[in-house]
TORKERO-658327 format. One record per residue: x, y, z of N, C-alpha, C in turn. Coordinates in steps of 0.1 Angstrom, whole numbers, plus 2048, in hexadecimal, padded with zeros to 3 digits. Atoms other than C-alpha are relative to their C-alpha. Layout:
residues N
XYZXYZXYZ/...
END
This chain:
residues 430
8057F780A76D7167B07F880B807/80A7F37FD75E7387B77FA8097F4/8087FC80E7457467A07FC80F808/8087F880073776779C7FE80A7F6/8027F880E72577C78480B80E800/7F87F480373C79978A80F7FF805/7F48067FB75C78A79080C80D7F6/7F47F38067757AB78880F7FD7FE/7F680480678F7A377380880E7F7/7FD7F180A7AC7BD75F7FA8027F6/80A8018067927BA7457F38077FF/8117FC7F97717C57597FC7F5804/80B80E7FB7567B47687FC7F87FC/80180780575079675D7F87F1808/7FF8087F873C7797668047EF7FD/7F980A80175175C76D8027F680A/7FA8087F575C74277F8107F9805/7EF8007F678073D7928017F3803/7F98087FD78B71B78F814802807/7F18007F57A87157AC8057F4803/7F680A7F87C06FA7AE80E7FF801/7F28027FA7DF6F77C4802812805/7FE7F47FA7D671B7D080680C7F2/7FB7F580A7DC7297AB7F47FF7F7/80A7FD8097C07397938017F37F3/7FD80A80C7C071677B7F78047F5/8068018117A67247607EF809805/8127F480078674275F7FB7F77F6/80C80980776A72D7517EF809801/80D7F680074773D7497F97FA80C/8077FF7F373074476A7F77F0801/80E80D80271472A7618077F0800/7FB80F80272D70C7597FE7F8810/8058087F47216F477180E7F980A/7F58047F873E6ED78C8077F3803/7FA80A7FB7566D37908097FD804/7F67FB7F07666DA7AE7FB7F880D/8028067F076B6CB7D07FA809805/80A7F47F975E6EC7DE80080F7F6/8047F580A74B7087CE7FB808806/8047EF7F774072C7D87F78057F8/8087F880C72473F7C47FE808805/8007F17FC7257627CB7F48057FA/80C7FA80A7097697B180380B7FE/7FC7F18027077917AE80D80480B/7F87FC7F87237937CB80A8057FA/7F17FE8097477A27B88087FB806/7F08087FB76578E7BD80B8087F9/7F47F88017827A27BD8107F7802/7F28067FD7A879A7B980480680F/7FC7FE7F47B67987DA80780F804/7F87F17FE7C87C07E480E7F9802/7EF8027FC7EB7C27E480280E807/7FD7EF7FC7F37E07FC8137FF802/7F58057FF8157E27F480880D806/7F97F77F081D8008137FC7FE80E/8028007F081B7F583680D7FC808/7F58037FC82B7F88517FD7F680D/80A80A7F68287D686880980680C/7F47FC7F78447E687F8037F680B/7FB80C7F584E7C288E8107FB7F6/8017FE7F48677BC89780480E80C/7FE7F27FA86E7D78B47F6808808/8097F87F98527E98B57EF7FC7FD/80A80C80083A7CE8B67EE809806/80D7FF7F48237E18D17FA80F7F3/8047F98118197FC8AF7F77F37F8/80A80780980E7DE8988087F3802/7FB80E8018197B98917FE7FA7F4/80280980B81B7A18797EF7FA7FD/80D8057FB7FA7908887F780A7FD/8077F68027E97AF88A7FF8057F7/8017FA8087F07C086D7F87F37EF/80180580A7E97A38547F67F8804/80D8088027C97978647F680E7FF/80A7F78027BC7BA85F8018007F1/80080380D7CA7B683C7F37F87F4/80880E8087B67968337F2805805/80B7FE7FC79A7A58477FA80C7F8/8047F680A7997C28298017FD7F5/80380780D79D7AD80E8108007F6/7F08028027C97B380E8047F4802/7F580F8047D679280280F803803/7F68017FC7F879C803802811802/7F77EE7F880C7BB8148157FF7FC/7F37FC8038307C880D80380780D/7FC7F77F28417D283480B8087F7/7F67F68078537F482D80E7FB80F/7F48057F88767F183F803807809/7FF7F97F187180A85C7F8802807/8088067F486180787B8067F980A/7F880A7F686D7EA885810802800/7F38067FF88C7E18958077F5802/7F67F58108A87DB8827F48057F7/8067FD80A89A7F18658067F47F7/80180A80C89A7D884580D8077FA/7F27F48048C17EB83C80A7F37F8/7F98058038D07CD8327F77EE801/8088118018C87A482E8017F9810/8028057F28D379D8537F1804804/8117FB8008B27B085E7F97FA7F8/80E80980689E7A38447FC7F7804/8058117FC8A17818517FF805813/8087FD7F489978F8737F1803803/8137FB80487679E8677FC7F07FB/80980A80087177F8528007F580B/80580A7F18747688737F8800809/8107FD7F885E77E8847F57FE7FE/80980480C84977B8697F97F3800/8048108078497568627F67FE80D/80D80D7FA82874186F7F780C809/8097F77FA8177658777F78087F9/8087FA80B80876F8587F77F97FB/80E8078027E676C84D7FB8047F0/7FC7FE80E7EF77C82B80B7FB7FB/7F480280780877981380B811808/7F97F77FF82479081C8138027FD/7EC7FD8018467A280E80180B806/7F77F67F985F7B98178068097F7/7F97F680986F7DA80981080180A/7F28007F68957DD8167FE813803/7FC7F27FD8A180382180E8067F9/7F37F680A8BE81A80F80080A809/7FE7FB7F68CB83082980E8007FF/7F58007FE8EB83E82C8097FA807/7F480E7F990C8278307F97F07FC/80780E8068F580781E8057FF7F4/7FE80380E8FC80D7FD8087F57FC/7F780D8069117EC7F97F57F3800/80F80E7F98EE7D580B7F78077F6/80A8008088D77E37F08007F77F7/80280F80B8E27C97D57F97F2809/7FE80B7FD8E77AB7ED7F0800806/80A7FD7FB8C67B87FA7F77FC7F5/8078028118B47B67DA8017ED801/8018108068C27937D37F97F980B/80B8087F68B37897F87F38007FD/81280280688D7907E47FD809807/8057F58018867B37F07F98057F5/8087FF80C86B7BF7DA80B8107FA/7FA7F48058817E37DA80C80680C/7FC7FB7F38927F97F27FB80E800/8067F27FA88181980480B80A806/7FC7F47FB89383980D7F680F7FD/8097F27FD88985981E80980D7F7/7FC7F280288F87C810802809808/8007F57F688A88E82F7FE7F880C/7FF8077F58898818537F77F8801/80880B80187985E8597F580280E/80A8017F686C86687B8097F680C/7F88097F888684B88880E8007FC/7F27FC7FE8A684E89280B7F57F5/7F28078088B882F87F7F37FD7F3/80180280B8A783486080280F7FB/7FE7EC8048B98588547FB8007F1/8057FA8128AD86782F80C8007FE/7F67FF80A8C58698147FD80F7F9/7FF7F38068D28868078018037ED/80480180F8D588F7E18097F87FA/7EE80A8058F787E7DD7FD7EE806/8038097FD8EB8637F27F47F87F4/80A8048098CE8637DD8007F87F1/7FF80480E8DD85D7BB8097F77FD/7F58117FB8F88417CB7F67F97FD/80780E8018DB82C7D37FB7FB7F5/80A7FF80B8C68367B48097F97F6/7F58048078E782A79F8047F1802/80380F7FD8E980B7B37F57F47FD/80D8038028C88017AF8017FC7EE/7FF80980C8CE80278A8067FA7F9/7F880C8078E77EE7877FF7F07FD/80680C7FC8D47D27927F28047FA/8107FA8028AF7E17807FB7F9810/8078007F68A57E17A67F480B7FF/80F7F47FE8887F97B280380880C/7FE7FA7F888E8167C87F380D806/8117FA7FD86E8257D980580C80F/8017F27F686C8487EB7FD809806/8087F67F786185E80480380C7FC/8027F280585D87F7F2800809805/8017EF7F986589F80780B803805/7F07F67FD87F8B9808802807808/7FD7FA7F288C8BD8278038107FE/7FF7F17FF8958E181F7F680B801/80C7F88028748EB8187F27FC80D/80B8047F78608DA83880B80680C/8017FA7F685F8EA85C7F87F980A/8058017F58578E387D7F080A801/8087F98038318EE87F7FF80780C/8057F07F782A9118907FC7FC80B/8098007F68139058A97F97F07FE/80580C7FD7FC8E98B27F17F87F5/80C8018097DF8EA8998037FB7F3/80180980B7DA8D687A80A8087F2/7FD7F880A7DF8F7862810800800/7F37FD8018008FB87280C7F37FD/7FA8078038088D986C8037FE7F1/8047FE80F8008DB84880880A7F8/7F77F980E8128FA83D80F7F9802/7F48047FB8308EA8508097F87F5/7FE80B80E8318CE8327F98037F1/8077FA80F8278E38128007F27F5/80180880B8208D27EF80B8047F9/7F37FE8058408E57E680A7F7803/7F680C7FC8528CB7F98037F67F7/7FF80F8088458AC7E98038047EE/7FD80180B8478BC7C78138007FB/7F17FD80586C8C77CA8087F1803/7FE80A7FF8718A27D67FF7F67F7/80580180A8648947BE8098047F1/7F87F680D8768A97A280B7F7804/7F180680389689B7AF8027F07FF/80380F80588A8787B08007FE7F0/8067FC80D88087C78D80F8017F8/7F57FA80B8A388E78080B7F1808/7F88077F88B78777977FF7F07F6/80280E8038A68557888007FF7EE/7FB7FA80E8A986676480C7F97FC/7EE7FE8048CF86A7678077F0801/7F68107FD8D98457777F37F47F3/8048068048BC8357627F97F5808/8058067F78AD8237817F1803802/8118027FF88881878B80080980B/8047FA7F687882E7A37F6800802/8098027F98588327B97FC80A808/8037F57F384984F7CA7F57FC80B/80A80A7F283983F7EB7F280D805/80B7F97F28158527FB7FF8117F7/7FC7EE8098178737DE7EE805809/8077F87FB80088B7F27FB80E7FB/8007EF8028068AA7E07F87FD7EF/8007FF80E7F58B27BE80A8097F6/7F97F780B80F8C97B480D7F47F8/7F680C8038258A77B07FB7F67F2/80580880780B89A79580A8047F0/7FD7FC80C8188AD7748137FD804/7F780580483B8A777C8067F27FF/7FA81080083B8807807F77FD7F1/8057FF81082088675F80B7FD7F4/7F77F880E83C89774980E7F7801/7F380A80285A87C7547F77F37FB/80280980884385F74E7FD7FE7F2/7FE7FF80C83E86B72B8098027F9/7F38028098618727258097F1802/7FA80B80286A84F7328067F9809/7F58037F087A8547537F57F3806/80980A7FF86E8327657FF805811/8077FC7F385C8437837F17FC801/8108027FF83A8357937FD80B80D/8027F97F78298467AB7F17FB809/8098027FC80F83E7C47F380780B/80C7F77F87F084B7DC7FB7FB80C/8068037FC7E08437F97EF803804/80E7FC7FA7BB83F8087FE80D809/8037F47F97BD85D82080080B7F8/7FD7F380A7C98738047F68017FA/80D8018097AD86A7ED7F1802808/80F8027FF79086980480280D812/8067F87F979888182280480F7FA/7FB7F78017A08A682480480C809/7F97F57F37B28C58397F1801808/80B7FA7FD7918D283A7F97F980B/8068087F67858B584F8007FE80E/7F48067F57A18AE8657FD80380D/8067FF7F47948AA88D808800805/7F38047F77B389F89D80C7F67FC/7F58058037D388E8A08027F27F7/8098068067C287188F8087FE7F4/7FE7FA8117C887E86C80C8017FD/7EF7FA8027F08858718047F57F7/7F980680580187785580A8097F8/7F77FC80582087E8428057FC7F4/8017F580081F88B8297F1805803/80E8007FA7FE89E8327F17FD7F9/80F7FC8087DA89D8287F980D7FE/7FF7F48047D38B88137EE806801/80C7FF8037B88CA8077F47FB7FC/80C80680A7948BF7F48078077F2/7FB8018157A28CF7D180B7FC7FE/7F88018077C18C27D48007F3803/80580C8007AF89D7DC7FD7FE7F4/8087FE80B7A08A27BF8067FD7F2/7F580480F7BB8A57A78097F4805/7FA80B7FF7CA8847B97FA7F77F6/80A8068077AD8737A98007FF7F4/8007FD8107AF8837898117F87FB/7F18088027D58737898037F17FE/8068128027C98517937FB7FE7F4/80E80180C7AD85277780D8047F3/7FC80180C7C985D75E80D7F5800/7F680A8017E584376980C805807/7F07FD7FE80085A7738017FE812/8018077F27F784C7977FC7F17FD/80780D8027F58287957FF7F380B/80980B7F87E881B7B480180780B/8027FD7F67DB81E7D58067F780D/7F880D7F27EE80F7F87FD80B808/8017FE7F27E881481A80A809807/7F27F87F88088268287FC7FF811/7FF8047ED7FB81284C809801807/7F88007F88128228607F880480D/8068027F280081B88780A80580D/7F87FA7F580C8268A47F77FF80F/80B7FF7F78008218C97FA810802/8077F57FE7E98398D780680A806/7FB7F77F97FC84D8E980980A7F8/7FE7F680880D8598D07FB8087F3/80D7F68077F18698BB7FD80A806/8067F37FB7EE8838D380B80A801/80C7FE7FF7F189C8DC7FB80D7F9/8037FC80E7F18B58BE8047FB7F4/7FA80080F7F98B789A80D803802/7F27F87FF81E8C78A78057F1802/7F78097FD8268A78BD7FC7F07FE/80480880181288B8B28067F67F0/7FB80B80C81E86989C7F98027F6/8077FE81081B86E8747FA7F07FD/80581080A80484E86A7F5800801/80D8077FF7E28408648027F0801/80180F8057D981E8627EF8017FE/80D7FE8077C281684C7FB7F17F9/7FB80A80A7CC7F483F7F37F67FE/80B8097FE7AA7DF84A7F480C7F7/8067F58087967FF83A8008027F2/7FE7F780A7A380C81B7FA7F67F3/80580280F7927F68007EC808802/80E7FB80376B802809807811808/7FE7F07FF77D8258148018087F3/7FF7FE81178A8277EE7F47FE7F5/80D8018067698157E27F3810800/80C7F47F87508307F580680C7F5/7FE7F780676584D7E47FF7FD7F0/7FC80380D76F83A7C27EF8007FB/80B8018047488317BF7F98117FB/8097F480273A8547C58098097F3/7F87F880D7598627A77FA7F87F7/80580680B7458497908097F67FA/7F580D80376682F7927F77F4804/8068107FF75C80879180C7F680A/7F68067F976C7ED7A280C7FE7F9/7F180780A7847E378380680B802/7F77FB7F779280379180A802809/7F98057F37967FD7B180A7F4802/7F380C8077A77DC7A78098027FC/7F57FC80B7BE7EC78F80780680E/7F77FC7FB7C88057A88097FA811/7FF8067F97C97F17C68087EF808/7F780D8017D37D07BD80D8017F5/7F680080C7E17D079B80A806800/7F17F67FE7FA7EE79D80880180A/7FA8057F98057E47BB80A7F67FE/7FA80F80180D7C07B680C8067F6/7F980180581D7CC797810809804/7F67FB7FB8317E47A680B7F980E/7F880B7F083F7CC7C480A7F57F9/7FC80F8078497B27A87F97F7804/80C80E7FB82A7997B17FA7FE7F2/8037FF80A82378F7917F27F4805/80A80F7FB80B77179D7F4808808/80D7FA7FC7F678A7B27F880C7FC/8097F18017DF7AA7AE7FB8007F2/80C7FF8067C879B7947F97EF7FB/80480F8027AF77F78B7FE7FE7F0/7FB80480D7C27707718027F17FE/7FC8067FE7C774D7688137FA7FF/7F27FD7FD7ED7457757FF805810/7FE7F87F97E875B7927FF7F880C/80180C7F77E774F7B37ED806808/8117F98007BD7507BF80080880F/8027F57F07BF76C7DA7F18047F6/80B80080479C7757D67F680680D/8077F67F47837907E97F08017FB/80E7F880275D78C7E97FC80D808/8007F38007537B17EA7F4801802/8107FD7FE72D7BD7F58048127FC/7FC7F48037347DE7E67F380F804/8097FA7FF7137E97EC7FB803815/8048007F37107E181380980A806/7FA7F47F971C7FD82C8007FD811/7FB8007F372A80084D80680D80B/7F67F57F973981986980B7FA805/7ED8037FF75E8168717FE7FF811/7FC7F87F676080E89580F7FB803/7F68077FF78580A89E8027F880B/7FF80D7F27807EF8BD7FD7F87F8/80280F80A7747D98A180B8007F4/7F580480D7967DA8888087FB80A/7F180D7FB7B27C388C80C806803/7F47FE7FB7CD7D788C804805813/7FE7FF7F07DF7DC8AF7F8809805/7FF7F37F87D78018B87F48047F9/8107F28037B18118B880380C7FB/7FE7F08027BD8308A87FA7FE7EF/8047FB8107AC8388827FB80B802/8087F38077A185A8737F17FB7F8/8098038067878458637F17FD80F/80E7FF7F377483F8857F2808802/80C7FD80474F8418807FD8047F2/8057FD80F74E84785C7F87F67F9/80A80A8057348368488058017F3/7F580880E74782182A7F27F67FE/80780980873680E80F80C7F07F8/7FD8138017417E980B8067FB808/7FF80D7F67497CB81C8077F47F7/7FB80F8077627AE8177F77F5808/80B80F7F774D7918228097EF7FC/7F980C80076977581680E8077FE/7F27FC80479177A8128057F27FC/7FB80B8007A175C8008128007FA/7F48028057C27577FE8087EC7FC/7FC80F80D7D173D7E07F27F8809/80C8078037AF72F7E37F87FC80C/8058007F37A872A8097FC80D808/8027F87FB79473E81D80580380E/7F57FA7F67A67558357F780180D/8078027EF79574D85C80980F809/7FC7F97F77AD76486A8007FE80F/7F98067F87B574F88380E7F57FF/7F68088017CF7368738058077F4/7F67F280D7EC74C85C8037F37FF/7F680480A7F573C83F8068067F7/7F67F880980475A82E80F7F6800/7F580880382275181E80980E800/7F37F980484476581C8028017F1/7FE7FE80B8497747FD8108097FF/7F27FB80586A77F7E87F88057F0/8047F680F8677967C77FF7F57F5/80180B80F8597867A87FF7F3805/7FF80E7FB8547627BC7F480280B/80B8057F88367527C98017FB811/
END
């Protein structure tokens, strides 16, 4: 049992106590009821949070192991209070293109995870036959790019390609999740400086991306997903289709929301699509807060050091942020006057829901007890020789963030981060 007066539930704060047996939420019972349990936790004022689902990273094993790992990436996970993770299907090699690969990743995988973890398959030109059979192997969806991936065997899809898969996808109600930007409208940047990286990838891109996602997922009637939306000019059109019906979600990440151009020191910061301005952070916020964003992930794409340098022209698009981003999201969400049942919602809950995890991303009874004591009030500086993941590279280095996981429990045992018992997960299955 774990008790605590502020135990954050879809509900609100509430204080309660978290009976767990067999690793599954058996029954919320009031704080004070006197325990009768083999072992108990009292948090008192601490907040217990449902476990994170970050359902964008990239573990890039196997292949390109010496970037991140299984090991690595999912003991920084548990070490931020991410219960389960979703690997995107590029990076590693094979990309995730079909079920042979998958069962390559998941072997890599197996007996090295310290979370829970699934997989998204890839849609790439000449697959369209492996997206079903893919699907039935327990892919939560499948990812395709719009514009170049950055790697050679995972090419974008074009508009024809686009509306094959999107048509495939709903023949099976699968889930088809997307990298938003129109190759026609992005350029090689001018020169070596930030600005020039920036106009290089307009907000025109992602919106005209976007748009065709949108008319494309219309026409075949298929689920879709806009992966990492950066731009606010993309807000009002994924607005005006989810009111007419079209079944588009869309999501955000932590650099978008909490850094800005204005900031930007070095190669550090490179991601793709970019980090924009402070007003057009702003109206990310306002998108989250009205729903038509509904959640926050990581988009941990790592990379060794050497390829962070040595401008904004020739340097690798990624952050990693994955051990970070719940007191990076906190520190900002706090100071916009958001609460944790927030950060939960957007973090865990809309996640999970969007992966098909119906068992994780809230403390519910049924669920399984992933569970995150939170010190929301204690603060820290970022240094990156103390996070887990492989490669010392963060934009967040030296920044002073407000909270602290001080436990991670996954289905009811607490996470040491030295012995993985994450489990392999498949869509909709524990």
């Amino acid at each position: 049992m774990v008790r605590s007066r502020r135990t954050v539930t879809p509900e609100g704060e509430r204080p309660l106590a978290v009976a767990v047996r067999g690793g599954v939420i058996a029954a919320l019972r009031p704080y004070d009821e006197p325990p009768a349990a083999a072992e108990s936790a009292d948090l008192g004022d601490l907040p217990l949070l449902p476990g994170l689902v970050d359902s964008h990273v990239h573990v890039n094993e196997p292949g390109r192991t010496h970037w991140e790992g299984f090991a690595t990436a999912t003991r920084a996970a548990a070490a931020g209070g991410v219960t389960t993770i979703v690997d995107m299907p590029l990076n590693s090699l094979p990309p995730t293109v079909d079920v042979a690969a998958l069962e390559v990743k998941r072997k890599a995988a197996e007996g090295r995870c310290h979370v829970d973890v699934g997989f998204w398959g890839g849609a790439i030109p000449g697959n369209l036959a492996g997206l079903r059979p893919l699907h039935e192997a327990g892919v939560m969806g499948v990812k395709c790019f719009l514009s170049p991936s950055g790697v050679d065997e995972f090419p974008a899809l074009d508009r024809d390609g686009l509306r094959a898969a999107l048509a495939e996808v709903a023949s099976f109600d699968g889930l088809l999740i997307a990298h938003a930007e129109d190759p026609g409208l992005l350029a090689e940047p001018g020169g070596p400086a930030y600005d020039d990286f920036l106009r290089s990838r307009p907000q025109e891109a992602e919106r005209r991306a976007v748009e065709q996602v949108i008319a494309l997922a219309a026409e075949t009637g298929a689920r879709a997903h806009i992966v990492h939306v950066s731009a606010a000019a993309c807000v009002e059109p994924l607005r005006a289709a989810q009111s007419a019906g079209v079944r588009v979600t869309a999501e955000t990440c932590p650099h978008y929301l909490t850094l800005a151009a204005e900031q930007v020191t070095g190669p550090a910061y490179k991601c793709c699509p970019p980090i924009r301005e402070a007003a057009n952070r702003d109206a990310l916020w306002r998108a989250l807060a009205d729903g038509v964003l509904m959640g926050i992930v990581s988009d941990h794409s790592p990379s060794t050091p050497d390829l962070k340098v040595p401008d904004f022209a020739a340097a690798w698009g990624g952050i990693s942020s994955l051990q970070v981003g719940l007191p990076v999201v906190w520190t900002a969400a706090r100071a916009r006057g958001h609460g944790l049942a927030d950060v939960a919602r957007w973090m865990a809950e809309g996640p999970a829901r969007l992966a098909g995890l119906p068992h994780k991303g809230a403390i519910r009874e049924g669920n399984d007890a992933d569970l995150v004591a939170f010190d929301p009030d204690a603060g820290f500086t970022v240094d990156v020789a103390a996070l887990h993941h492989r490669n010392p590279v963060s934009p967040y280095h030296g920044a002073r963030l407000a909270g602290v996981v001080r436990t991670t429990w996954l289905r009811g045992t607490p996470v040491d981060l030295a012995t993985p018992r994450g489990r392999l997960l498949t869509r909709g299955a524990r």
